[in-house]
N, C-alpha and C positions, 0 to 999 in steps of 0.2 A: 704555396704554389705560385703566387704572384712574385714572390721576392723570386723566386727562380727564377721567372721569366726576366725579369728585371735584369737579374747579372747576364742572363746567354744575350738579352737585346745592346745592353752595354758595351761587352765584349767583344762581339759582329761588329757596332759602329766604330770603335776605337780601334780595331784590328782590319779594320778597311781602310783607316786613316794615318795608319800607322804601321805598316807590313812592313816585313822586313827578310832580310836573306845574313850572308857572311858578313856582310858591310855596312847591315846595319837597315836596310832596306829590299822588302821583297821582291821579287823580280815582275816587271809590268806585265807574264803570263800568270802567276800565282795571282796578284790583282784580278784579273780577267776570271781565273777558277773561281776567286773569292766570290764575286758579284752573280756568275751565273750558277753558281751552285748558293742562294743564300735561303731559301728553304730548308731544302737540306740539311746544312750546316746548324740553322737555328733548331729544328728537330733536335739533331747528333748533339748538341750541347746541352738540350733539354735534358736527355735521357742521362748524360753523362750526370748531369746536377744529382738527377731520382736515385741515380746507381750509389755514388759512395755517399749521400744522404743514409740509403738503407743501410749499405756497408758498416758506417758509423754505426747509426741507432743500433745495429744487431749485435756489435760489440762491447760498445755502454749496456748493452740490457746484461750482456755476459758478465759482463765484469763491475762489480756492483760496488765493490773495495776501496774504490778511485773518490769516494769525496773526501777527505783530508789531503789527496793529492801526492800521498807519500809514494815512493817506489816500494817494491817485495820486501818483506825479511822476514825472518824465521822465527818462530817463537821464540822468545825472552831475547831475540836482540835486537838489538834497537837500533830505529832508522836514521840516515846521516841529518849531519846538523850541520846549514840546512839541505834538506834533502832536493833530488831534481824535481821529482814532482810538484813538491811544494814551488818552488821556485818557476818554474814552468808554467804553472796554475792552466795549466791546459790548452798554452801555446802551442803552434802547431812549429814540427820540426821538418826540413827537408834539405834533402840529403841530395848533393851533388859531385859528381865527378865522371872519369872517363868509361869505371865499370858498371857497368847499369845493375849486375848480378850481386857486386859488394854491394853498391848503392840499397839494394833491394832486400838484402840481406841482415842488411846493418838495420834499415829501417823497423822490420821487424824484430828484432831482438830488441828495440827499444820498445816497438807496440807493447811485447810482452814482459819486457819489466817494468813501464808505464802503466798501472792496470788501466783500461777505459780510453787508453790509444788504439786506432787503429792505421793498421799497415796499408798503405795504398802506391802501387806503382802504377806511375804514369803511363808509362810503356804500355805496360797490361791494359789499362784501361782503356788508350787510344787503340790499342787492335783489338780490344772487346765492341768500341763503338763503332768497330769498322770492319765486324765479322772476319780478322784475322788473327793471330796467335799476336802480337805484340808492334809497338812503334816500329821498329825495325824491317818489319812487313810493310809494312804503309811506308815508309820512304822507297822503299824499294819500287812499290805499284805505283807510287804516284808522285813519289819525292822528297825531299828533306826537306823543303819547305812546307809540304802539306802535313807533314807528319810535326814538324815544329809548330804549326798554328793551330793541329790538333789537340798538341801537347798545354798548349797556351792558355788552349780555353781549360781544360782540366785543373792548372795550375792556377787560374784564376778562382776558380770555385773553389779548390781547397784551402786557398787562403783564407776563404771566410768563414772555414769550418775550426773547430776546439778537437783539441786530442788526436791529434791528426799526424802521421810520422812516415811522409812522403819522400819515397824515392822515384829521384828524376831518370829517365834516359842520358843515357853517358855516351861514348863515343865522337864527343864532339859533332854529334848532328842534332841534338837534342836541344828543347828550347831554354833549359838554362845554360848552355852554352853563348846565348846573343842577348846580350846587356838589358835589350827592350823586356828579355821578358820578367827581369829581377825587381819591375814595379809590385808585380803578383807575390813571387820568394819573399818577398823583405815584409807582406802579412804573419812572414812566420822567420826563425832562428835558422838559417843559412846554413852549412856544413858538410864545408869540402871537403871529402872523402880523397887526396892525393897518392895513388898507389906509385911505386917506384920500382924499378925493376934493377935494383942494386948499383944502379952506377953512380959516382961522386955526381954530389948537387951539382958543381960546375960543369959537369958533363951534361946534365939533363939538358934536352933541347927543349924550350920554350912554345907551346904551342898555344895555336888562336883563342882557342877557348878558355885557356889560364885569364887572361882578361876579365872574361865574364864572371868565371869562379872565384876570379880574386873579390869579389864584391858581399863573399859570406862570412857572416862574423867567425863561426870557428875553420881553422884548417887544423886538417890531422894526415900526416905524412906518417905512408906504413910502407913496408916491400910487399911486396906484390906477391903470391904464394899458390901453386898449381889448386892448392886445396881450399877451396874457398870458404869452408866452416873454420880451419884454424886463422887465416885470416880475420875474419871476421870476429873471434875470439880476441884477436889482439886490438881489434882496433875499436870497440865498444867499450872498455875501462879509459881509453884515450879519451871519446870523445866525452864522458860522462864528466870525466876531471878537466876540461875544456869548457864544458856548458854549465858546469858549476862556478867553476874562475869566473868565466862571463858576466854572468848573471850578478853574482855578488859584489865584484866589481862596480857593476853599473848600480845597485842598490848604495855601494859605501860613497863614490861619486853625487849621488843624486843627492845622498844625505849632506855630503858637504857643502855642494851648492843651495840648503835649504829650501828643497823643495817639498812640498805636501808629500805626508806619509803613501795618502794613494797616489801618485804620482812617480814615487819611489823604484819600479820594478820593470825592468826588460818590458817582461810580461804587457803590462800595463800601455804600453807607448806601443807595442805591435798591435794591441787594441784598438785603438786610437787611432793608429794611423790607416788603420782596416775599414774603421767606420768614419772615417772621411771619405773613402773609397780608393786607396791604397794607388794615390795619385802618381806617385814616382816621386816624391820631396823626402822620401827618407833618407839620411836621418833626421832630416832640420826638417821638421813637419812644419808647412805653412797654415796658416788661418785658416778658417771654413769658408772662406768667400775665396781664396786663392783658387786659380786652374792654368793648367798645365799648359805649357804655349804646342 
């Protein structure tokens, strides 16, 4: 209960001192909302903590499968080598881009072939803590910046959580959209969700938020599809063979640079750089006496 309070008090101070809007800084009225609603706010983020706290626990208790870490298979076959779960060891995954519905989509398809993942959208949660249907409602009542510093606090708390397979708000108003808030993402495996709506790459126009999304280790570019189960059908064997390359890479890397066997694993450094307190130095984590200017 104290470690909760701990991260909502942290996050209030560092998100007063660090707001932010398009440009990278909040606007001197979002400041103002900040300050006189900071009751409130420390409340709405308490509850936010207790909520996908439960959320977790209630799906660890479901899913009992998940300590070897393997993903599903069938009787007599047998599971990839090496598999994601293993690989993963219970890293948390979040899933970014412009459709909040694939984002949300994709996220859960991985809860469920992850046993002991749980699906949490941000979205969802920021209009559950704000007694409306989704983020998208709170931009709208109060704005994209309240609804992004909503979002902010959420995304901070689930970095600190294991087995976790988070999907952001999309549409470019969402908080992994603005660079500040990818110190939180980068506690966990990044993964830009790029839909396309059929036009040559040199066609696609370039927008704000590609920026911010460029800063996730996997991209997976799909078309874009009225139906969003076959979509999302095709774009879950993508990321799987993505987050696998990743992963293994960074272990044959590590191994050649002669580093400690534990020291060896994705996994292992988003740890670490978690419980420093996920300062924004990633990927080149600084000391434990370093802090952030």
């Amino acid at each position: 209960f104290f470690f909760i309070h701990f991260l909502v008090f942290r996050f209030f101070f560092f998100s007063l001192l660090g707001c932010f809007s398009s440009d990278g800084l909040f606007s001197a009225q979002s400041m103002a909302h900040c300050a006189h609603s900071r009751l409130a706010s420390y409340s709405h983020n308490t509850r936010t903590a207790l909520v996908l706290r439960k959320r977790a626990a209630k799906t660890r208790a479901a899913s009992k499968g998940f300590a070897d870490g393997r993903t599903n298979t069938t009787p007599g076959e047998k599971a990839q080598t090496p598999s994601l779960g293993k690989l993963l060891n219970g890293c948390p995954l979040f899933f970014v881009g412009d459709d909040t519905e694939v984002n949300e989509r994709v996220a859960e398809a991985f809860a469920e072939q992850l046993r002991g993942y749980t699906p949490l959208s941000t979205s969802k949660v920021v209009g559950e803590m704000n007694g409306v249907e989704d983020g998208d409602a709170v931009a709208r009542d109060e704005g994209e910046d309240a609804a992004a510093l909503a979002e902010a606090a959420v995304l901070e708390t689930a970095s600190t959580f294991v087995r976790t397979a988070v999907a952001c708000r999309g549409g470019g108003g969402g908080a992994a959209a603005r660079g500040a808030c990818w110190r939180h993402i980068h506690g966990g495996i990044g993964v830009w969700l790029d839909g396309r709506d059929g036009k040559p790459q040199a066609n696609r126009k370039v927008l704000p938020q590609d920026e911010a999304y460029s800063l996730a280790e996997v991209k997976v570019v799909f078309e874009a599809c009225t139906d969003v189960e076959v979509t999302t059908q095709s774009i879950v064997p993508k990321v799987e063979e993505a987050l696998i390359a990743l992963m293994t890479n960074f272990e044959r890397e590590a191994e050649k640079k002669g580093m400690p066997e534990g020291q060896r694993s994705l996994a292992a450094k988003k740890l670490l750089y978690v419980k420093l307190g996920a300062r924004g130095d990633w990927p080149e984590i600084q000391p434990p006496e370093w802090q952030p200017e």
